[in-house]
PASEBA-1860 file (N, C-alpha, C; in nm, 3 decimals):
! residues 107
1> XXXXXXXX> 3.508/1.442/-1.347/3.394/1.498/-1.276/3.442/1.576/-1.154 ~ 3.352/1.700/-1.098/3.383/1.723/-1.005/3.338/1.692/-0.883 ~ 3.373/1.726/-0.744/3.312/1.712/-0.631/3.143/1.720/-0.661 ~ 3.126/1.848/-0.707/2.980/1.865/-0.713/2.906/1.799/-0.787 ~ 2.958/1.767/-0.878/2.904/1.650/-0.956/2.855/1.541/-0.938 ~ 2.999/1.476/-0.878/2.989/1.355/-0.734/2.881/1.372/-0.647 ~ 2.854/1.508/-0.578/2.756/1.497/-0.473/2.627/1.489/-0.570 ~ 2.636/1.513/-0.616/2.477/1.548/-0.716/2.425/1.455/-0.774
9> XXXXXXXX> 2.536/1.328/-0.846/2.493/1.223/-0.881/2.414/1.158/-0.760 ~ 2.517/1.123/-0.642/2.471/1.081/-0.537/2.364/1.121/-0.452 ~ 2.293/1.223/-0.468/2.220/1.281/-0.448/2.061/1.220/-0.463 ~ 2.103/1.238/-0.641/1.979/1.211/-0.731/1.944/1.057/-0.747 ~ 2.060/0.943/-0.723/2.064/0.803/-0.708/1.993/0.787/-0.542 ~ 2.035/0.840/-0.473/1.954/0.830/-0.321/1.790/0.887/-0.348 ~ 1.752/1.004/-0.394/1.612/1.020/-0.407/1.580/0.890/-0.500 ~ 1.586/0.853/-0.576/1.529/0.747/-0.686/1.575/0.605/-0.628
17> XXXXXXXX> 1.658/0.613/-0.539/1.596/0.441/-0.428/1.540/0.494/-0.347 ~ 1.521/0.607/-0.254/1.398/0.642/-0.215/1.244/0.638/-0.214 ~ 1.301/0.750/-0.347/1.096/0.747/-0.422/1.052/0.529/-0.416 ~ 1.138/0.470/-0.482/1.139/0.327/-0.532/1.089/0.274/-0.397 ~ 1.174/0.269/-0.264/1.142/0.194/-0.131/0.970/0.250/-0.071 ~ 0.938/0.400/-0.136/0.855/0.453/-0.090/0.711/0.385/-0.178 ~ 0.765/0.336/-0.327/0.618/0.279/-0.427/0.658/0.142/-0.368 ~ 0.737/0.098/-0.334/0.723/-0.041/-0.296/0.672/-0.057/-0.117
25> XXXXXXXX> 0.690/0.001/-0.062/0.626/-0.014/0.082/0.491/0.027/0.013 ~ 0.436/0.139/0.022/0.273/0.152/-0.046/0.207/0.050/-0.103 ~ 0.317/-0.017/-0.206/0.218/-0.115/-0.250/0.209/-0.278/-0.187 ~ 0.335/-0.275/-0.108/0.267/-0.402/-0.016/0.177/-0.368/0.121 ~ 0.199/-0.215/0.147/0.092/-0.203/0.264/-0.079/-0.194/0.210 ~ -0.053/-0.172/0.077/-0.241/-0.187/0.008/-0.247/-0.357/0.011 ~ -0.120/-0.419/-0.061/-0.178/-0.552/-0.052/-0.207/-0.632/0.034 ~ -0.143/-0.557/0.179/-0.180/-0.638/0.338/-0.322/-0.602/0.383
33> XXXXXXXX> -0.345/-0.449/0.297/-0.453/-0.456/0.326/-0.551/-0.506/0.243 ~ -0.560/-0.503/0.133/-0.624/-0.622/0.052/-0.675/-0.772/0.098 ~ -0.550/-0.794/0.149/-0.576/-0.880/0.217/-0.649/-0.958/0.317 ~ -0.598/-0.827/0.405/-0.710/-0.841/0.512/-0.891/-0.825/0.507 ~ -0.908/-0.730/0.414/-1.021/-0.704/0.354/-1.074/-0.774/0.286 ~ -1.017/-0.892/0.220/-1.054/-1.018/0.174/-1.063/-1.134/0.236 ~ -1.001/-1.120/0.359/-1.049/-1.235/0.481/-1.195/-1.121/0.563 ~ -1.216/-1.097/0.602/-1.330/-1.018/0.684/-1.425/-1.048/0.559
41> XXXXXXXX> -1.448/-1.019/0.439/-1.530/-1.054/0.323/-1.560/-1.201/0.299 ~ -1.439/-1.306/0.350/-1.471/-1.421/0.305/-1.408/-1.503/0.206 ~ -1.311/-1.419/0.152/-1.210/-1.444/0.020/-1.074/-1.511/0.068 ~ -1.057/-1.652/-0.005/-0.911/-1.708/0.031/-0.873/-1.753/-0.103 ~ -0.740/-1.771/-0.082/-0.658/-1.807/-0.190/-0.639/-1.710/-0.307 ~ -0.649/-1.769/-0.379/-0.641/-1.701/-0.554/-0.707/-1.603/-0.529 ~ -0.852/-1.583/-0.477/-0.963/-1.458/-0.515/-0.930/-1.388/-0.408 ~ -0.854/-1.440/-0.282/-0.796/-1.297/-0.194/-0.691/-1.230/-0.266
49> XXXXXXXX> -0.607/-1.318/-0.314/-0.472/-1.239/-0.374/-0.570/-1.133/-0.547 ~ -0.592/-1.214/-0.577/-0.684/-1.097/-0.696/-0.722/-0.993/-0.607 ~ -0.783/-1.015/-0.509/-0.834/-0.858/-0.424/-0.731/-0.748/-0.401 ~ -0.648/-0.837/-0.330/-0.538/-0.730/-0.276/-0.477/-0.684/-0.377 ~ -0.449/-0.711/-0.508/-0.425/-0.690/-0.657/-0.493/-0.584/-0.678 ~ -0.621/-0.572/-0.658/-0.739/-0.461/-0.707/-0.733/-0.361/-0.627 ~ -0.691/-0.379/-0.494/-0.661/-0.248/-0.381/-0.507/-0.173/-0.469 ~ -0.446/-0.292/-0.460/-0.292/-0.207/-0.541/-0.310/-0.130/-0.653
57> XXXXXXXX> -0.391/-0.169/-0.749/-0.483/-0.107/-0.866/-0.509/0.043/-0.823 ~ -0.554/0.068/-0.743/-0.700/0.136/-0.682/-0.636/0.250/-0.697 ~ -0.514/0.248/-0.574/-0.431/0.356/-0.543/-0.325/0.398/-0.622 ~ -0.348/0.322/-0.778/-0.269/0.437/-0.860/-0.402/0.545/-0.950 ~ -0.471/0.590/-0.920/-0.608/0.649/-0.966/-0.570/0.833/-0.916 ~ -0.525/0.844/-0.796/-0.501/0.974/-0.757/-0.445/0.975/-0.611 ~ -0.358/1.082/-0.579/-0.273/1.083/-0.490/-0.353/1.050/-0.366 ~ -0.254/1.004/-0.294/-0.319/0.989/-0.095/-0.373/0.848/-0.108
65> XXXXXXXX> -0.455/0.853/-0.052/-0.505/0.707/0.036/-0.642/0.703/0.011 ~ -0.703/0.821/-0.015/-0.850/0.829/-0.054/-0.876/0.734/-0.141 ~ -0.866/0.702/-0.258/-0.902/0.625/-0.342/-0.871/0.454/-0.326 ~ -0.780/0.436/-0.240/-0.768/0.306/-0.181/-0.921/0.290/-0.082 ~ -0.925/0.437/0.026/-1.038/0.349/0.112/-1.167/0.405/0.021 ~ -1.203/0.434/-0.046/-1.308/0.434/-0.127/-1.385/0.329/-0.140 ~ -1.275/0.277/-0.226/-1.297/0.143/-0.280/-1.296/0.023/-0.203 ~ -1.219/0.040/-0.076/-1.264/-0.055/0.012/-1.427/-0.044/0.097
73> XXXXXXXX> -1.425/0.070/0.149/-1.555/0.099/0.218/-1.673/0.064/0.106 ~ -1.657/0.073/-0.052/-1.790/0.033/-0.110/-1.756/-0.102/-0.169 ~ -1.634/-0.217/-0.102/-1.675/-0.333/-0.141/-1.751/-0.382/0.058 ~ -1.705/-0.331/0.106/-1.742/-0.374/0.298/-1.893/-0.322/0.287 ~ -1.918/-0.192/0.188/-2.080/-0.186/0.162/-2.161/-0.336/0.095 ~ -2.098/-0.370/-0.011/-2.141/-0.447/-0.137/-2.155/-0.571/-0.025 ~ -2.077/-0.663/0.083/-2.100/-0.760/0.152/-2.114/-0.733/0.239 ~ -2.175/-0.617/0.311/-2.271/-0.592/0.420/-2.146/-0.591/0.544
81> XXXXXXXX> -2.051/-0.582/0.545/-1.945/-0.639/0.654/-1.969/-0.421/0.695 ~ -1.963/-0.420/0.867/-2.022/-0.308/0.925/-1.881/-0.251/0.976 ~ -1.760/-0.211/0.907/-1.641/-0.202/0.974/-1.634/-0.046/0.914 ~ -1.582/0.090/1.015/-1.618/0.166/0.996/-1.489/0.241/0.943 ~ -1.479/0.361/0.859/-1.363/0.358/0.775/-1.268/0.418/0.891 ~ -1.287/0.474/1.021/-1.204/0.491/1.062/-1.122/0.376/1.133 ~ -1.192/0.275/1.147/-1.086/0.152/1.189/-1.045/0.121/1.017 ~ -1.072/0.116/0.916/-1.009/0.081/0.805/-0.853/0.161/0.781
89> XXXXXXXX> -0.878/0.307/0.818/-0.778/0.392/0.829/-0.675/0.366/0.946 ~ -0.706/0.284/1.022/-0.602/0.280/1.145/-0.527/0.143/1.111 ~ -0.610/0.055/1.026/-0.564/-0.058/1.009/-0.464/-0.029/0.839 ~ -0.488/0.069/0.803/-0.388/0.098/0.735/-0.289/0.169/0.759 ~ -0.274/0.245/0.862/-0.142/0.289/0.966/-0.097/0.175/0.995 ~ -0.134/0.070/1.052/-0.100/-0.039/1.140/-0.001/-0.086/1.001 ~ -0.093/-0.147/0.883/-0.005/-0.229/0.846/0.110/-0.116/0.727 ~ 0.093/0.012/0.746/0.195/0.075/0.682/0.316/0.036/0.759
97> XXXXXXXX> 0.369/0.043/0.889/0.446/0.019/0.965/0.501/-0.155/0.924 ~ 0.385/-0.219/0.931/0.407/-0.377/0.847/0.535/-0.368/0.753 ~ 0.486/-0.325/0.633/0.526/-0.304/0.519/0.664/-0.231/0.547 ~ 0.675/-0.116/0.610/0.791/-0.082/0.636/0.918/-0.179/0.668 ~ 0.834/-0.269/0.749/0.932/-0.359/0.819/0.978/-0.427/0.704 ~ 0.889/-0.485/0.664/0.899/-0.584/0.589/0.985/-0.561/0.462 ~ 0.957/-0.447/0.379/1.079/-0.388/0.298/1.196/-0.366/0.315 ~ 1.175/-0.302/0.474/1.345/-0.290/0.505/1.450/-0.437/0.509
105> XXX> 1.387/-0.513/0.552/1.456/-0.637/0.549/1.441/-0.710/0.422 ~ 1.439/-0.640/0.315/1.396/-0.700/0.208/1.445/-0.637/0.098 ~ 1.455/-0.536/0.088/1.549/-0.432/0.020/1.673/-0.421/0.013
END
């Protein structure tokens, strides 16, 4: 092989643990938020973790974040809970940073 080769493999092995650290932070920062969205609702144990399951669900439907808070704002409709999507959106900044952490030491 050559140099360039070398760099190129290495290259293409760094994007693809990349992309990988990038679907795995996403999907524990939906499930923190799942989470959380299932305590404010009232949900523990088994039927919180099914929730945060259904948020992780959510956001493979179409790119961005839209379709995660969708689906949260019309279950916080469905149990009347008055939390407005822009604190839903900040609390998913918040725990993106979570998740960050938490992968890096984990990865």
């Amino acid at each position: 092989m050559t140099t360039f080769d070398d760099r190129k493999d290495a290259f293409e092995k760094k994007h693809a643990h990349d992309e990988e650290v990038a679907f795995k932070t996403t999907a524990r920062r939906n499930k923190l938020l799942g989470l959380w969205v299932a305590e404010q609702i009232g949900l523990k144990g088994e039927e919180a973790e099914a929730y945060a399951k259904e948020v992780i669900v959510a956001d493979l439907q179409e790119a961005g974040d839209d379709d995660v808070i969708r689906k949260i704002m019309a279950d916080l409709k469905v149990y009347k809970i008055d939390i407005s999507e822009h604190r839903v959106r900040g609390k998913l900044a918040e725990l993106a940073e979570t998740a960050r952490r938490q992968i890096g030491t984990s990865a």
